[in-house]
C-alpha positions in Angstrom: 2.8 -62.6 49.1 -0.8 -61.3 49.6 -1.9 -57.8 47.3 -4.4 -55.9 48.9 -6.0 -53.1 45.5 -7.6 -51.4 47.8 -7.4 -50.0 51.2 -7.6 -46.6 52.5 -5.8 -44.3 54.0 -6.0 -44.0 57.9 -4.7 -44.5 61.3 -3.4 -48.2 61.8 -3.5 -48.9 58.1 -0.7 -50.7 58.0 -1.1 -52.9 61.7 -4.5 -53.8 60.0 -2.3 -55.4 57.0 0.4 -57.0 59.4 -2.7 -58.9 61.1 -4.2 -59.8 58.0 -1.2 -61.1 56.5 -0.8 -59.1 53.5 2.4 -57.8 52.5 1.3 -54.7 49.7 -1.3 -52.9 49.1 -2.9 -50.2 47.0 -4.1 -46.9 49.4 -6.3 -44.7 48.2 -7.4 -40.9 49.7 -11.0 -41.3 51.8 -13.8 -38.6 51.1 -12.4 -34.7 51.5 -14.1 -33.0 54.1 -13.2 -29.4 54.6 -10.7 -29.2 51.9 -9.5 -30.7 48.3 -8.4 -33.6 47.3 -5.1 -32.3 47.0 -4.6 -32.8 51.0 -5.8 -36.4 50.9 -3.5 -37.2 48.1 -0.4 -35.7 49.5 -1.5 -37.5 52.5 -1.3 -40.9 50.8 1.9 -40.2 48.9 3.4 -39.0 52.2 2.2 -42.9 53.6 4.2 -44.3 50.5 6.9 -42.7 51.3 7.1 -44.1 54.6 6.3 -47.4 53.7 7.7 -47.9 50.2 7.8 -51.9 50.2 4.2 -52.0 51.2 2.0 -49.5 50.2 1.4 -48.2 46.4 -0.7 -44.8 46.1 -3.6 -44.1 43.9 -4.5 -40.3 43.6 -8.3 -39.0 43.7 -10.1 -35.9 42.5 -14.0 -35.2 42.2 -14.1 -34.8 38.0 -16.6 -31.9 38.1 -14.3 -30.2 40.3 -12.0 -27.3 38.9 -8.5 -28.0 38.3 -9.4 -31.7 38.8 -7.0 -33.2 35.3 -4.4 -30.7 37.1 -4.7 -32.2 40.7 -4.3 -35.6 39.4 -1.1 -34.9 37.6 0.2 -33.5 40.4 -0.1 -36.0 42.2 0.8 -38.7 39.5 3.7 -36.4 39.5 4.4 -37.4 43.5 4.3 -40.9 42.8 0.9 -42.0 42.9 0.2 -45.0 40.3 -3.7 -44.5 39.7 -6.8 -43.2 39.8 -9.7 -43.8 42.3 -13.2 -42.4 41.4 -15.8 -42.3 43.9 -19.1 -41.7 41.7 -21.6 -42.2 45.1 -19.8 -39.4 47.3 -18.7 -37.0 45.5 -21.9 -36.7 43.7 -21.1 -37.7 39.6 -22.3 -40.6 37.2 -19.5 -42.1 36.0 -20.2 -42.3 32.8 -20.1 -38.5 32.7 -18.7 -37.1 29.8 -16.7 -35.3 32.5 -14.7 -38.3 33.6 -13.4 -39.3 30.3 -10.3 -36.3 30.4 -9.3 -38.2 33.1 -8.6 -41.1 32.0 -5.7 -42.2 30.5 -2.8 -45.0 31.0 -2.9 -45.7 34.5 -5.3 -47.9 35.9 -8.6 -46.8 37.2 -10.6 -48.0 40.2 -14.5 -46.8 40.6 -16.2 -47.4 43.6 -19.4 -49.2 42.2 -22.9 -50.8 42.6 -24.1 -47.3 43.5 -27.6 -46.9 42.4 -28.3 -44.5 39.2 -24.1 -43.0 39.8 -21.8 -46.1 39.3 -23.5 -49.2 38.4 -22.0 -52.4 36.7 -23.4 -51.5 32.9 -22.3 -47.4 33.7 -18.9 -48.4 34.7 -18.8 -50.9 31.4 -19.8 -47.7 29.3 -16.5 -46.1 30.6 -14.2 -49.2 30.4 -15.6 -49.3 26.8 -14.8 -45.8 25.6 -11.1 -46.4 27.2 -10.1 -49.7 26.4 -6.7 -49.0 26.4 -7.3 -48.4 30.4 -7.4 -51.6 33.2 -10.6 -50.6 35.0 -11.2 -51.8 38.5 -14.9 -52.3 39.7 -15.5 -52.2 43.7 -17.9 -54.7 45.5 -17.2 -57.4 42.6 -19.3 -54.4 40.4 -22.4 -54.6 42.1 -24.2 -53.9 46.1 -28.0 -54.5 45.1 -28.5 -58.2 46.7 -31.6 -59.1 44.6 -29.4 -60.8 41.6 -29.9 -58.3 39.4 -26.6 -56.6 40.2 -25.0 -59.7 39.5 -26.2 -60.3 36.1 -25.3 -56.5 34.5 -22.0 -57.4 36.2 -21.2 -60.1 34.2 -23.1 -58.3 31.3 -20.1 -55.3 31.7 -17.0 -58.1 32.1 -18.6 -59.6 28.7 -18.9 -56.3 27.1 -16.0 -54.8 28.2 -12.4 -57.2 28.5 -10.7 -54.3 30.6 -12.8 -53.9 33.3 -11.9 -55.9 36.4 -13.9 -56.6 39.7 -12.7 -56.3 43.2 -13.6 -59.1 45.8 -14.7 -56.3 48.3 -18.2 -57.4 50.5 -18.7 -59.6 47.7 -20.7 -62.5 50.4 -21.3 -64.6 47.4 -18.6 -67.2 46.6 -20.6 -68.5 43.7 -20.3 -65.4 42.2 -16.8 -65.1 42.0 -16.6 -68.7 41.1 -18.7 -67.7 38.2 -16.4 -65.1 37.4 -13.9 -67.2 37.0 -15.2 -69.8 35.0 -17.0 -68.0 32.2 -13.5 -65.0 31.8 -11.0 -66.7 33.9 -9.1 -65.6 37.0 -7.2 -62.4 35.9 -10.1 -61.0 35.6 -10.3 -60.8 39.7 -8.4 -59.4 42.1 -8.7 -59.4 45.9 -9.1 -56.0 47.8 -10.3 -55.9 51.3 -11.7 -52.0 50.9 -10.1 -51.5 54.9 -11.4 -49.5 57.2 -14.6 -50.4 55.6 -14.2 -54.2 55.9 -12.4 -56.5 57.8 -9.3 -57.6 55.7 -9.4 -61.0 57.3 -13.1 -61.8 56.8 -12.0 -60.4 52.6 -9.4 -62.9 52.9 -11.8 -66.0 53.7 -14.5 -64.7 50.8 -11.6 -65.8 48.4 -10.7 -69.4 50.2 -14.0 -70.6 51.0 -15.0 -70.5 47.6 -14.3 -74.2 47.0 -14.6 -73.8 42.8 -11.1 -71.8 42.7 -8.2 -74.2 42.4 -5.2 -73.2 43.8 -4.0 -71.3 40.9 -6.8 -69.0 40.6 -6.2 -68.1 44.5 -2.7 -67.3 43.7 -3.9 -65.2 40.4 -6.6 -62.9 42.5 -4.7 -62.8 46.1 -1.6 -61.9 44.0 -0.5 -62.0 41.0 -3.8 -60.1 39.2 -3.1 -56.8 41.2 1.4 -57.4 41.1 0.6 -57.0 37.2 -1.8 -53.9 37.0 0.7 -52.0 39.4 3.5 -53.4 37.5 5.4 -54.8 40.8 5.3 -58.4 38.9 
């Protein structure tokens, strides 16, 4: 069994996982345009209703928006199982004061590598003040290509043994491979971040990196994510 932690919600969601192969994964609400969050989340619990045995909902609200702690336990209250923060479009740092009411004991994925908003060592500053929370860092916790990103990445996994990185876009096998070495494989988990990215191309990030042993595959196509939603 293949876990996808993260895809989001739209039309052919789950044809896109048939093809890839992957039997669960974790949908999350796109960007609200035109109204609240509370229509995107109703709109992915609605899609795990439908498809119970393959999709697991995480809810979403903008933090600096009113009512925001109150949307989200609404929507925990639906059956949604965590929390997506999306620091870059909804226009907040993550590290905002303003976030921290929000986070409690289900896990938390940020959308991150986003320049002065969600970046590897600002999403370790959160993981830090919560560290009873499993925090999940997109894009394998940094975008900026330079090497820099890289390094406060594994600077925020030192600092911080709850946060997590995604495999999302990250074109850098070594990296992960790296990952794995120095904090070991549970500290990965594969997410293909669909419509966004190909989730077959994601797929082949994680099996062409020839330092992950058959074991550590298993761990960060599967069993990572099975044991942060609790489905192990």
């Amino acid at each position: 069994m293949i876990v996808d932690s993260l895809v989001f919600a739209a039309d052919g969601l789950v044809e896109a996982l048939d093809a890839a192969g992957i039997e669960r994964a974790v949908v999350c609400p796109p960007r609200a345009r035109g109204h609240g969050y509370d229509v995107e989340n109703d709109r992915v619990a609605e899609l795990v209703r439908s498809h119970p045995d393959r999709l697991v909902g995480f809810a979403r609200v903008d933090p600096l928006a009113p009512g925001a702690g109150a949307e989200l336990e609404r929507s925990l209250g639906l059956g949604l199982r965590g929390l997506f923060l999306h620091p870059w479009e909804d226009a907040f740092a993550i590290a905002d004061q303003a976030v921290d009411p929000l986070i409690g004991e289900v896990p938390v994925i940020v959308a991150t590598g986003y320049p002065w908003v969600s970046e590897a060592l600002q999403v370790g500053e959160l993981a830090r003040r919560h560290p009873q929370t499993q925090v999940v860092a997109t894009n394998g916790a940094q975008i900026n290509i330079s090497g820099l990103g890289q390094r406060d990445a594994l600077l925020a996994l030192e600092a911080s043994p709850n946060l997590l990185i995604h495999t999302t876009g990250v074109y850098r096998e070594d990296f992960l491979e790296g990952v794995v070495e120095r904090f070991g494989p549970e500290r990965v988990l594969f997410a293909s971040g669909w419509p966004r990215f190909d989730p077959r191309l994601e797929l082949l990030r994680v099996e062409w990196a020839p330092g992950l042993d058959d074991d550590a595959r298993t761990a960060i196509l599967r069993d990572n994510a099975a044991s942060l939603l609790g489905l192990a």
